[in-house]
N, C-alpha and C positions, 0 to 999 in steps of 0.2 A: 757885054753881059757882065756881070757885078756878083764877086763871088760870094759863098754865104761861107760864116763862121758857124759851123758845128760843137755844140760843148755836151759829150754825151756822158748822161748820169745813169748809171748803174747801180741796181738796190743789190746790192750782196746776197748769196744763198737763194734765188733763183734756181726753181726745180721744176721737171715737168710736171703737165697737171694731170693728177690720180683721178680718174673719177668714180674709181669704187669705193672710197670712204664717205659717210655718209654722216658719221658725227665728230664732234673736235676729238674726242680720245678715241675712236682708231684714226684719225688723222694723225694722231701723235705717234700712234705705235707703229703707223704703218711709214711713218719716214717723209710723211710727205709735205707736214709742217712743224716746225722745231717748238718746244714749249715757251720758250721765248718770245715768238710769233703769235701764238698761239693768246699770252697774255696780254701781248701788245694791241693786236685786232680783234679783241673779245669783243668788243659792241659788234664792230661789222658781222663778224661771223655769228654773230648770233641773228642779223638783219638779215644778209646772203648768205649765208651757209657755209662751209669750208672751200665747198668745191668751187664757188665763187671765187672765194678768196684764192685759192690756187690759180687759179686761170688770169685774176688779177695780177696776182705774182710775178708769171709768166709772161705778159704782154710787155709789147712793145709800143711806144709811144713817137710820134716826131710833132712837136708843136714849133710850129716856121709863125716869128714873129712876140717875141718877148713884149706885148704890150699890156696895159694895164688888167687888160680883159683874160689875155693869156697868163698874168703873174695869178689871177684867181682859179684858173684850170688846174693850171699847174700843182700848186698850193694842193687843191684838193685830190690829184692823181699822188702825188710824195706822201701826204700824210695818208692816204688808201693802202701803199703798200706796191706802186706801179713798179713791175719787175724794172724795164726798162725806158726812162724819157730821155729823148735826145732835143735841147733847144738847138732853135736854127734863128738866126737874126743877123741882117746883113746891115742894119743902121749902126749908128754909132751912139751912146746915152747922152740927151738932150738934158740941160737945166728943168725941161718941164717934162723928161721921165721920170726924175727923182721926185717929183708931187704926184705922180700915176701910177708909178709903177712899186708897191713894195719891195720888193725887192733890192732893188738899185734906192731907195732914201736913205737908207744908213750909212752909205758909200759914197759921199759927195764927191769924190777924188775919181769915181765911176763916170764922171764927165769925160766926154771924147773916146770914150773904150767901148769895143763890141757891147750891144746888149746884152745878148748870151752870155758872152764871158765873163761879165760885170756880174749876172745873177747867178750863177752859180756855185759861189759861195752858200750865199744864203739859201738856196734851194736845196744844197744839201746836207743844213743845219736843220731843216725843219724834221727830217726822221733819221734817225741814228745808225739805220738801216743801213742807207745811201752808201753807195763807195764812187771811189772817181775812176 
């Protein structure tokens, strides 16, 4: 059996999700998204609604498998505001992930290193949020 490498990314300030606010300012007043947040996901929140956003906040994500298909998932859960994504990838970064994978192209030196571990930098450049 082939163990996996775990690189868990964590969005900062993760709360639980309120579902009696019903527009952004009592979302604000009521504690349950900071005005920060609040300016950051103004398009979303205006598409899903706060409590969406909350509940996105909140969740927890595990994507097993860092490939090119997964660097565009990803991508788009980081910059949504995903409380929680954990990458799992037990390969090691091929010459032809660095043409597939975003992530891992900027890092040529990402050759022979976990995939996971390899993108993790970059994944948690894309929202300022992100903590490690």
């Amino acid at each position: 059996m082939r163990s996996c490498i775990y690189n868990q990314i964590i969005m900062t300030g993760a709360r639980e999700a309120d579902t009696t606010s019903v527009s952004a300012s009592s979302a604000v007043a009521s504690g349950g998204i900071s005005e920060v947040d609040l300016a950051l996901y103004d398009r979303q929140i205006r598409v899903w609604g706060v409590d969406a956003q909350r509940r996105l906040r909140t969740a927890r994500v595990l994507v097993a498998g860092v490939t090119a298909v997964a660097a565009e998932i990803v991508k788009n859960l980081v910059l949504a505001g995903i409380g929680s994504l954990t990458l799992c990838d037990e390969h090691v970064t091929t010459p032809g992930d660095l043409q597939a994978n975003f992530f891992l192209a900027a890092n040529p030196t990402a050759v022979g290193a976990n995939r996971a571990a390899a993108s993790r930098e970059r994944v948690q450049a894309l929202n300022p949020s992100v903590g490690t």
